[in-house]
C-alpha positions in Angstrom: 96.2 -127.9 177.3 96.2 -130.7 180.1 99.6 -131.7 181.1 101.5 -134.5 183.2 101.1 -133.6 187.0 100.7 -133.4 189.6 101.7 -129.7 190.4 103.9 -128.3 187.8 103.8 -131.2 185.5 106.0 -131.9 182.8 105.0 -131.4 179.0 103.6 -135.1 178.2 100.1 -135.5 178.1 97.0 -136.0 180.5 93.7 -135.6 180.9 94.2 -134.9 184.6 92.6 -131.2 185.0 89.0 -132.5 184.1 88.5 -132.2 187.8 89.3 -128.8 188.1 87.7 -127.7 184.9 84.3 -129.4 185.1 84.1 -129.6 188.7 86.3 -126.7 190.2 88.8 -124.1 189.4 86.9 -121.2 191.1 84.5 -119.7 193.7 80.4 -120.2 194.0 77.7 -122.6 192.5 78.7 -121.9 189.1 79.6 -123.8 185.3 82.1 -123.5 182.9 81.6 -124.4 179.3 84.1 -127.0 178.5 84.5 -128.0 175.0 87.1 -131.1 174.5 88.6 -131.2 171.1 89.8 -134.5 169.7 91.9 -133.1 166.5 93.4 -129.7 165.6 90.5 -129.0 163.5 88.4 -129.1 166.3 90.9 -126.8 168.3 90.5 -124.2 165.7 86.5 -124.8 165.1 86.3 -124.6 168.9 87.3 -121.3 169.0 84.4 -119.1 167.0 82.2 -121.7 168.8 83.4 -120.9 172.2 83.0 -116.9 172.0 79.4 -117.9 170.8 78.8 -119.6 173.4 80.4 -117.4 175.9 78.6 -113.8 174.4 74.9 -116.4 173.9 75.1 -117.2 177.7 77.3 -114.2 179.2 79.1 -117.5 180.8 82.8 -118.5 180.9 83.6 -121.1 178.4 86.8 -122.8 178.0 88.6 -125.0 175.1 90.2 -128.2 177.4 92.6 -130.1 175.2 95.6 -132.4 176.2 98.8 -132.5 175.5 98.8 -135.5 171.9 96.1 -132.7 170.4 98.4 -129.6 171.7 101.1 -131.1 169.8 99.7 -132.7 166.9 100.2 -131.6 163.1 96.9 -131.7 161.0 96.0 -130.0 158.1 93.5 -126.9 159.5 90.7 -125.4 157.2 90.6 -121.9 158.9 87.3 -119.9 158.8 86.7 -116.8 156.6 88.1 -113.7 158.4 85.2 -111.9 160.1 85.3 -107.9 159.3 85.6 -106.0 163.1 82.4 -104.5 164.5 82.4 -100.7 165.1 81.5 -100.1 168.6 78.3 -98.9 168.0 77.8 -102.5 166.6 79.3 -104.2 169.3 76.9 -102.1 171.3 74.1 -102.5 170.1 74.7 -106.6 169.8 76.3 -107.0 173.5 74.5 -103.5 175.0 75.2 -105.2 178.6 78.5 -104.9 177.7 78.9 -101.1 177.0 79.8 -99.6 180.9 80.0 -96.5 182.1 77.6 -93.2 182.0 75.8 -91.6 178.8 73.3 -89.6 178.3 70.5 -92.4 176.5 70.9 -94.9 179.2 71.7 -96.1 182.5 75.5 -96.7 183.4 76.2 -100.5 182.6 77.7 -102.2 186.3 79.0 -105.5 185.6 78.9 -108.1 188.8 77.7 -110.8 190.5 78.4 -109.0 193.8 75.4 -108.4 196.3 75.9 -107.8 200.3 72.4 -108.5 200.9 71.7 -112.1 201.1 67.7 -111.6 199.6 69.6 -110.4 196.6 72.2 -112.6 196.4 70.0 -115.4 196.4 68.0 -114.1 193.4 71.2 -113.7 191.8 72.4 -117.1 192.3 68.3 -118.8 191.1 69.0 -116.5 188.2 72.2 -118.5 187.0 71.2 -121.7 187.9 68.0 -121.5 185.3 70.3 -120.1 182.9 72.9 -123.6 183.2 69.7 -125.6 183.0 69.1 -124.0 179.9 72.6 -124.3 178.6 72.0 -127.7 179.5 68.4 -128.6 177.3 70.7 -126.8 174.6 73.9 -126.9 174.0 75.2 -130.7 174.9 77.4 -131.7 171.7 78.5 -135.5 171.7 79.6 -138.3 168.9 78.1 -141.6 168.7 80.1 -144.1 166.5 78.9 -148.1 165.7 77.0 -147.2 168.2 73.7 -149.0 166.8 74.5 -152.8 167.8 76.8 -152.3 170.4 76.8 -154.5 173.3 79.6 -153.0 175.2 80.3 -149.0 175.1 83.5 -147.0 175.3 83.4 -143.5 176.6 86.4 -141.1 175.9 86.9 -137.5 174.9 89.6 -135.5 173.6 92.9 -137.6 172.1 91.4 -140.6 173.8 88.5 -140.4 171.7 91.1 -141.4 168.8 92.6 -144.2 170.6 89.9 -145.7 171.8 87.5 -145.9 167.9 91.0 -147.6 166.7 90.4 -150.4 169.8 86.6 -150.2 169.1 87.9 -151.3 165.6 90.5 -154.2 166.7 87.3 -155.6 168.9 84.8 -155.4 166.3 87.3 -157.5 164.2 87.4 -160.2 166.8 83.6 -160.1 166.6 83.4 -157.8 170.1 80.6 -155.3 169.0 81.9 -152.5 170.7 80.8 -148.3 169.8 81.8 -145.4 170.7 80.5 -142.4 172.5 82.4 -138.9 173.0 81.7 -136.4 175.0 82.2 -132.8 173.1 80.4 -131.0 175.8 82.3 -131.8 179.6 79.4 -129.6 180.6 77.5 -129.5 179.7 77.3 -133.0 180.0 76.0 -135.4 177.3 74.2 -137.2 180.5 71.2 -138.2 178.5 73.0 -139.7 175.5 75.0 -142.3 178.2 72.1 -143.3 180.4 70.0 -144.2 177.1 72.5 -147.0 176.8 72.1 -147.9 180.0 69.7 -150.7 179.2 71.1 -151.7 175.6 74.4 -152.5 176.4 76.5 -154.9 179.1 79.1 -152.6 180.5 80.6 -149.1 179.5 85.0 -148.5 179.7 85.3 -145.4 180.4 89.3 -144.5 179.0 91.1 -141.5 180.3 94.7 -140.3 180.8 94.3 -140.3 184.5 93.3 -142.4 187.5 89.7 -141.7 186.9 87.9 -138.3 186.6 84.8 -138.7 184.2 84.1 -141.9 185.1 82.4 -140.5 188.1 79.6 -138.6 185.6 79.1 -141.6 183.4 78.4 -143.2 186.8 75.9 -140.6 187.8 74.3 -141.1 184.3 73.8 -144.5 184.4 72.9 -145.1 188.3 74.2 -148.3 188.5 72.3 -149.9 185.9 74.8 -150.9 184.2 78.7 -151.9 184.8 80.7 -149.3 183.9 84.8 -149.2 184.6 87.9 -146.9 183.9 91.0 -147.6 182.1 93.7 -144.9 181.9 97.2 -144.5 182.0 99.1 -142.0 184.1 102.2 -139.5 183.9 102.2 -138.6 180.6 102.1 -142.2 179.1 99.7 -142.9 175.9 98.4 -146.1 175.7 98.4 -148.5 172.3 94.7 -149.5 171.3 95.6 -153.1 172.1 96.1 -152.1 176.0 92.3 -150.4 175.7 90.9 -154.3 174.0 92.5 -156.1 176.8 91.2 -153.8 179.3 87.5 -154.0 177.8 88.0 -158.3 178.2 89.3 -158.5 181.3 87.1 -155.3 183.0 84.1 -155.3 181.6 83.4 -158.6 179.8 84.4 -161.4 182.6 
């Protein structure tokens, strides 16, 4: 649950740790499966989804809220209760994940760790066709009023909510403005937002920090189309009146 930073933070929210989430947090030429909820129904949905994902792919995944959904109260529908798995289910389901010696198989050793280089390398080709598939496959995203739209905002998590409330002050003032949403941070719904490259006059891209996904909404469109950030900083939420005054004077002069 993204906090107010830097460092330690305080317990307002941001959506500062996209960064480190999407982009970094650990070692090597690898992806992390970032799923950004925008309600508390989605936090709990997201969980089942993200062990799916995680056992599908044998790849990290991780649920990246903020601080408004971390602390919101919404009514939950909670999935049935799943009866455990035996182990000899869980084996035979995940048998990568069974380790040590028996006598009907080869012991399991679970790393990414090779000293040769040659190996290391094939290692490394192996996991990178495995993200492109993750990629052709698993990209989640919500599209809203998105049909006539002539300008297009692009937020996730809580400022996915703020911003279809200013998508609905503009469209009262006759500003056809939709809404996309990234689900997926990665991976990333890249296709969905250079389609509208060439429909639409400029993309705001809102976040609750000085600008962090702006930079892939800029790779997906490659500059054909203007697309700038609006975000507040700290812990501060901004009203969807700040977000329709931002879309005038950024994107529309």
């Amino acid at each position: 649950v993204m906090r107010g930073g830097p460092g330690l933070g305080t317990i307002q929210p941001s959506q500062a740790d996209y960064f480190q989430t999407v982009k970094g947090g650990g070692h090597g030429d690898y992806k992390l499966i970032a799923l950004a909820p925008a309600s508390v129904q989605e936090m709990a949905d997201f969980v089942g989804l993200a062990f799916e994902l995680a056992f599908k792919y044998r790849n990290p995944a991780i649920i990246l809220a903020d601080g408004v959904i971390g602390q919101m109260m919404e009514k939950v529908v909670l999935p049935p209760m799943k009866p455990r798995r035996t182990d000899a289910e869980v084996i035979a389901q995940c048998p990568w994940a069974s380790t040590g010696k028996t006598k009907d198989r080869k012991p399991n050793i679970i790393t990414s760790l090779e000293l040769r280089p040659e190996e290391m390398e094939k290692n490394n080709i192996r996991f990178q066709a495995k993200y492109r598939i993750i990629e052709e496959n698993e990209v989640r995203f919500e599209e809203i009023d998105c049909e006539n739209a002539e300008y297009l905002i692009v937020a996730f998590g809580s400022m996915a909510r703020i911003g279809q409330k200013a998508m609905e002050l503009a469209r009262e003032e006759g500003i056809k403005v939709g809404m996309l949403r990234p689900i997926t941070l990665w991976p990333f719904p890249t296709k969905a937002i250079a389609a509208y490259a060439g429909k639409v006059k400029g993309m705001l891209v809102t976040e609750l920090n000085a600008g962090q996904m702006i930079e892939d909404v800029r790779l997906a469109v490659n500059g054909k189309v203007k697309v700038e950030h609006f975000g507040r900083l700290g812990g501060i939420v901004p009203d969807p009146d700040e977000i329709v005054t931002a879309l005038k004077e950024k994107i529309m002069q």
